[in-house]
C-alpha positions in Angstrom: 55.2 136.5 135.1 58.0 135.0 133.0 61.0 133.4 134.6 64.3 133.9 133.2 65.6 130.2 132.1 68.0 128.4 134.4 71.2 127.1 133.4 72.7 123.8 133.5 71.5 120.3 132.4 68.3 118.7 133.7 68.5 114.8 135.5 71.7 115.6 135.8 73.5 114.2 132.5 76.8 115.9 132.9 77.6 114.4 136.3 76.3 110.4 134.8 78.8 108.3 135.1 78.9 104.2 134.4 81.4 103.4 137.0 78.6 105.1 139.4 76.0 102.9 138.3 78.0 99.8 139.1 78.4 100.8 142.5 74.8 101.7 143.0 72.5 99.5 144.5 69.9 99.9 142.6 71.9 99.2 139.3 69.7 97.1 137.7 67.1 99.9 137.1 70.0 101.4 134.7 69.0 99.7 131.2 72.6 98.5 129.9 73.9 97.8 132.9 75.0 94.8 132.4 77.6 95.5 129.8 78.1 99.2 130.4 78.4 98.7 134.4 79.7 95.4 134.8 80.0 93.8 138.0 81.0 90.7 139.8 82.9 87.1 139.3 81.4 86.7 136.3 83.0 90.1 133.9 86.5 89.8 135.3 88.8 89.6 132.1 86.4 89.0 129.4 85.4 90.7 126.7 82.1 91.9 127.2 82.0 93.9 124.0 82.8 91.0 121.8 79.8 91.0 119.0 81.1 95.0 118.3 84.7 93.7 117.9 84.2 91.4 114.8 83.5 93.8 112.3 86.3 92.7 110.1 83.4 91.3 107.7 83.2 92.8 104.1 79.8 94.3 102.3 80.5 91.1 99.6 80.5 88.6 102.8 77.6 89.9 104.3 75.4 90.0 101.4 76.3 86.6 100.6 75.7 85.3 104.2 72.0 86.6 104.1 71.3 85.3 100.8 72.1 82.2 102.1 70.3 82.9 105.2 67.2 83.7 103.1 67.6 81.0 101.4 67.5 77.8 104.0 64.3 79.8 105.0 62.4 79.6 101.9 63.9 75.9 101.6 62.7 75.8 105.3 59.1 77.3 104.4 58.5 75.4 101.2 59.5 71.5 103.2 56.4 72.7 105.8 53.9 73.4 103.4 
């Protein structure tokens, strides 16, 4: 009555590659395609990862920027009411 489990992955996740995707031609079904498969005119030497590179920012810097942040809004909210 009971089968014996099969082996392997399921959908195939080992054999996933991005640089298959690109090539596909149904690509843009992939969500993250656009940065993880890039193609085209448009990706050719640029950085299409630049808002992870800039992470040079310290914990002090980043509090401050949303304080300020929070601040223009609740200077923002107060000048509509």
């Amino acid at each position: 009555m009971f089968e014996p489990v099969r082996g392997g992955t399921r959908g195939g996740q080992a054999e996933f590659k991005w640089t298959d995707v690109a090539q596909d031609k149904d690509r843009e079904n992939y969500l993250g395609h656009s940065i993880n498969a890039p193609t085209g005119r448009w990706q050719k030497n640029k950085d299409i990862h630049w808002y992870q590179r800039d992470a040079k920012q310290t914990e002090a810097e980043r509090q401050e920027e949303i304080r300020k942040i929070k601040e223009a809004e609740a200077e923002a909210i107060a000048a509509a009411l």
